[in-house]
C-alpha positions, 0 to 999 in steps of 0.5 A: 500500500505505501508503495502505491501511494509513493507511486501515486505521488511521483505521477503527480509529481511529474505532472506538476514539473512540466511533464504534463506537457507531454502526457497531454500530449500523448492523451490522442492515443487510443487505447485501442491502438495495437501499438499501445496494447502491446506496450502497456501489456509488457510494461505492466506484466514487468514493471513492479510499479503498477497499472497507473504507471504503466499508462503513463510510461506507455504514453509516454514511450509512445509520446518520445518514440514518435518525438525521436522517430523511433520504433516504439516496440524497441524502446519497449524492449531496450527500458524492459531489459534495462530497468523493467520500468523501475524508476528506482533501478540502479547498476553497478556502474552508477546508470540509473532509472527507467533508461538505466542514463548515466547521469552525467551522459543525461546531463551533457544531453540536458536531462535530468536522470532523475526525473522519470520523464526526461530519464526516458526521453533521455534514452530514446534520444540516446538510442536514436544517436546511436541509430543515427551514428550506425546507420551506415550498418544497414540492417545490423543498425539496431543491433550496433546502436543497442550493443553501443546503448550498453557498452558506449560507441567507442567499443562498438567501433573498436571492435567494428561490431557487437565488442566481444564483452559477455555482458553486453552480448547477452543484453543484445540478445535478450533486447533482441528476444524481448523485441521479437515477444513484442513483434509477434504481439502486433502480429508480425 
């Protein structure tokens, strides 16, 4: 019960520092929308935040995955493996929230990481600049712009591929399984 109310209290919390902008933002999307279903499907069976989170972190992956002209399903499979949604999610290395930012790579894109709306929109903006900087890879793009999400671009470039780490292969991968789960979903 006191996490729900934390919960409660950090939506609105959100809303009052200038969030509300893009929530509203997003509030055209359906909810009868596939894209929508299978987001909101995945976020709530993994997220131990609850179901009014998982709307708001739905619309808002939506709402920055159209901002940055990303594939909102990738986003969806990048956060679940990251964080499952968990805002409170901490690595070893110091990545933080739902996007698992740095703060300081966070800071120098102007977002504060701990704030759960630019934390995604942190990440989705991150991930579009790797897309963007591997896009010369033609369809292993997605694949070199996650393995560069975990392990940073220079090993990306160094190794002129997925660097050899096993950390960062099997996040590849799971991203990779994740993405697929929410593929079929829509029906591909």
């Amino acid at each position: 019960m006191v996490r729900r109310a934390i919960i409660v209290v950090m939506v609105a919390m959100i809303m009052l520092n200038g969030s509300a902008t893009a929530l509203a933002s997003v509030e055209k999307n359906d909810s009868n929308d596939r894209y929508y279903q299978v987001i909101y499907n995945d976020i709530v069976q993994c997220s131990p935040m609850g179901a009014e989170w998982s709307v708001w972190m739905t619309k808002t992956v939506l709402y920055y995955s159209g901002q940055y002209r990303i594939d909102p399903l990738l986003v969806t499979a990048l956060f679940h493996q990251e964080s499952r949604f968990n805002m409170a999610a901490c690595s070893r290395t110091g990545a933080i929230g739902i996007a698992q930012l740095q703060p300081e790579t966070a800071a120098g894109m102007g977002f504060d990481a701990t704030d759960p709306a630019q934390n995604i929109e942190g990440g989705i903006k991150y991930l579009a600049t790797q897309l963007s900087r591997f896009s010369q890879a033609g369809e292993w793009a997605p694949t070199y712009a996650i393995a560069a999400y975990n392990a940073g671009p220079g090993a990306v470039i160094k190794y002129q591929g997925i660097p050899p780490y096993p950390e960062t292969q099997t996040h590849v991968n799971r991203v990779a399984a994740i993405y697929k789960d929410l593929q079929q979903g829509m029906g591909y």
